[in-house]
N, C-alpha and C positions, 0 to 999 in steps of 0.2 A: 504494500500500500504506500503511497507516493505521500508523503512529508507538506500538512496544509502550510504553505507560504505564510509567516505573520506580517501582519500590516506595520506600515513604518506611522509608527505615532509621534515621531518627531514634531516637534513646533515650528513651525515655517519658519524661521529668526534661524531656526537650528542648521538651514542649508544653505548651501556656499549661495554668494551675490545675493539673499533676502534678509534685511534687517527689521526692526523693529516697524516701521510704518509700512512696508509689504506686509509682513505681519497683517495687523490691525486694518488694511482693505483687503486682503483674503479674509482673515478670519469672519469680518463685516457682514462679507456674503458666503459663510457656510463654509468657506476652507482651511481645517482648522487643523489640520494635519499636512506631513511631507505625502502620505498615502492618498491623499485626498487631492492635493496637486496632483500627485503621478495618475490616479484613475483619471481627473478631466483633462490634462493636459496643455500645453502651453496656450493655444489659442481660446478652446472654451475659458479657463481660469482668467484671462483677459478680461475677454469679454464680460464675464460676469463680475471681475470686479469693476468697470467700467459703469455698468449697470447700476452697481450695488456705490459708486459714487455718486452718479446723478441721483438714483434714488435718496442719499443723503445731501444733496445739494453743492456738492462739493466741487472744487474744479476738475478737470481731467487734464492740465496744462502737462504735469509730468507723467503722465500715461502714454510713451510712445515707442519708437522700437526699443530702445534703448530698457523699457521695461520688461518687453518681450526676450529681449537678451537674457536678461536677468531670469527671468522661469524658465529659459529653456537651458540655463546653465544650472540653475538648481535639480532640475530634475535628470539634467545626463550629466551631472556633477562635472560643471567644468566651468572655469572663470568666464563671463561673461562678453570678455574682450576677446577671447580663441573659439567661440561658435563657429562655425561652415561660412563660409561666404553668401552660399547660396540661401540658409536660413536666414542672414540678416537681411537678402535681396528680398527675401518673401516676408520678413517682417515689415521692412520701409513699405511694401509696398500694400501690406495692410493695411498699415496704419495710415498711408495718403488714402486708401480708397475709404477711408471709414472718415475720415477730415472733411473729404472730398465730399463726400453722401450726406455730411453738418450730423453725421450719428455721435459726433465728440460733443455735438451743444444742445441740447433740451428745445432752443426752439425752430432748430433746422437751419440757423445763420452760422454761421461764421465769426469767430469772436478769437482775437490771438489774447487778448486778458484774460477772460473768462470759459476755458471750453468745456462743454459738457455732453456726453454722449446720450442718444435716444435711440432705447433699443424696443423694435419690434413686439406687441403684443403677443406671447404664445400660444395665447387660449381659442 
């Protein structure tokens, strides 16, 4: 019988490139573990903490690749600055088409002070 895998209960603080305020917008929206990053994975975790900003009124000025960087080095454990190339070409390039679509600002404008994402209804 094959060995059940445990879950990594780490604190998100607890993996490379996530400190204290990654922390506290994961946790905000439900991701409260390093296991719980690695199930949704870089882009979902994003986006819902994106989400879980706007729904707290908050800006999303510092929410851009460079965040993305940051989760997808915590979860294939590796500094944030030696990511793939082609992963940082796919994260710039989310992050301009989600800029691009006003999903960074609440009311579909454009604001480099203020941004705030608006995401989609799922129900």
């Amino acid at each position: 019988m094959a060995a059940k895998k445990q879950r990594d209960t780490r604190k998100i603080s607890e993996l490379r490139n996530l400190g204290p305020a990654c922390e506290r917008d994961l946790n905000a929206v439900g991701i409260l573990t390093a296991q719980d990053l690695f199930d949704l994975g870089v882009e979902a975790a994003f986006l819902k903490l994106l989400a879980g900003r706007v729904a707290r009124r908050l800006s999303t000025f510092g929410c851009n690749a460079a965040y993305l960087y940051a989760l997808y080095g915590a979860i294939h454990d590796v500094d944030w600055r030696e990511i793939p190339r082609e992963k940082k070409i796919e994260f710039k390039s989310l992050t301009s088409e989600l800029r691009s679509s006003g999903a960074f600002n609440a009311s579909g404008k454009t604001s480099p002070k203020q941004q705030r994402v608006r995401v989609p209804d799922s129900s």
